[in-house]
Steps between C-alpha positions, in 0.01 A plus 500: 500500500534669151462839348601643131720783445773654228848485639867589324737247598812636654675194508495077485664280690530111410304244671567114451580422132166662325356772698551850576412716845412889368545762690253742381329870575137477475295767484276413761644241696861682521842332450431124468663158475355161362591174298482469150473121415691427174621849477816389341334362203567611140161657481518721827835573565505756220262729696587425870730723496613835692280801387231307332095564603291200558143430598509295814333259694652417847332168659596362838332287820598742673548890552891479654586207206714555219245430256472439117503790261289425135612731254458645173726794323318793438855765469791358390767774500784286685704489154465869454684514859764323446617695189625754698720538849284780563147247527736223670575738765198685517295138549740392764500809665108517522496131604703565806307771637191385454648178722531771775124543579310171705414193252126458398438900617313701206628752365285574178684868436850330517404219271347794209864650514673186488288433167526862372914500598522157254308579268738888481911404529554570137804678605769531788380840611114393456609191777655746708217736515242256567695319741572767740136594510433123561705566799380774640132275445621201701621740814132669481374142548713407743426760704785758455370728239712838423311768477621710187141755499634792682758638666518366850664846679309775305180316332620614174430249164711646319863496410546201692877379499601240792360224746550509886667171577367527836104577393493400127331815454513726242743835523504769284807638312485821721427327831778267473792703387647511850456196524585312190787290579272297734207458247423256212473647133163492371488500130254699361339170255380310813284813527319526191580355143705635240534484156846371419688251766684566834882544429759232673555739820130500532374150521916466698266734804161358404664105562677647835208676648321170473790270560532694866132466635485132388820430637454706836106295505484213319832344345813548862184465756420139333898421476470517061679623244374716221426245178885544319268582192389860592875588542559364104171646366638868673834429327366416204280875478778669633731387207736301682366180375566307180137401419619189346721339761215623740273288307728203522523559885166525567408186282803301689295589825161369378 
């Protein structure tokens, strides 16, 4: 068995004294795992790391093996990461929800906004926004989509403000008055882009809406937490965070 691909590692894990497994997201072959022989070398280890782009070549006897990847950089951005507890977070975060959909399943749309999220965290509120959309991405592939088009009482596609938690539907400002303790805040830049970024109490809802439908589908059904990274990365665009003891935090958890 082999095939090629391009795949961003999300993380490395040792293997005997000179060799690496990757976890990676491929673009056609979804989120995949295989040995590195001598990955720890002086010459590799430098761009086997979290965040990078490779081209791959994954050889095995078999379809269900392990395997052996063969790599060569093509992205290295893993340094640029790491300067900041915003693209610490932001990578860790992404890595754990992409762990949430079946190994070896393709998911080529998933894998373009991984690349397009790294290659965009220049700043904590950047992370944020791209983050929460990545969310709302991975519960569309997973099968429980919200849908944010129209209104899901009156039709109406406009002035959109909340979420049933029941439906996940769309409900406009003036449908859901009377009923707006029992809804979900929908902030108005998951709905179309703006020009200047979400304030704190906006990406606060935008993080909650999501945080609810994966933990009512995905995270309490499979008996997980929520990665202990999205709950710095919120603190850290809400102001509550110090962005450099974040940064030491995050690189302790590495």
């Amino acid at each position: 068995m082999q095939w090629r691909d391009e795949g961003i590692i999300l993380a490395t894990r040792r293997h005997g004294e000179t060799s690496l497994i990757l976890e990676l997201m491929t673009g056609a072959h979804g989120r995949h795992l295989g040995l590195v022989r001598g990955g720890r070398s002086r010459r590799r280890q430098p761009f086997l790391q979290p965040g990078n782009t490779l081209d791959v070549t994954w050889r095995a006897r078999l379809d269900e093996h392990l395997g052996h990847f063969t790599v060569e950089p093509t992205i290295e951005r893993a340094s640029k990461l790491i300067d900041s507890a915003a693209g610490i977070y932001a990578l860790q975060i992404l890595a754990a929800l992409l762990r949430l959909l079946p190994e070896r399943d393709p998911h080529p749309e998933l894998y373009a906004a991984l690349a397009a999220s790294l290659d965009a965290l220049e700043s904590p509120a950047a992370a944020a926004e791209l983050l929460v959309r990545f969310e709302l991405a991975v519960l569309n592939e997973l099968g429980f989509g919200l849908d944010l088009s129209r209104c899901a009482a009156t039709g109406m596609v406009d002035d959109l403000a909340y979420v049933s938690p029941r439906t996940g539907r769309a409900v406009s400002r003036e449908a859901g008055t009377a009923y707006e303790p029992k809804l979900l805040p929908l902030p108005s830049f998951l709905l179309r882009r703006v020009g200047r970024p979400p304030d704190a109490a906006a990406f606060r809802q935008a993080f909650a809406l999501t945080g609810y439908f994966l933990n009512r589908h995905v995270w309490e059904p499979r008996g997980i937490a929520p990665p202990a990274a999205r709950e710095r990365l919120i603190a850290l665009v809400a102001g509550n965070g110090d962005a450099t003891a974040s940064l030491e935090t995050a690189s302790a958890s590495r």
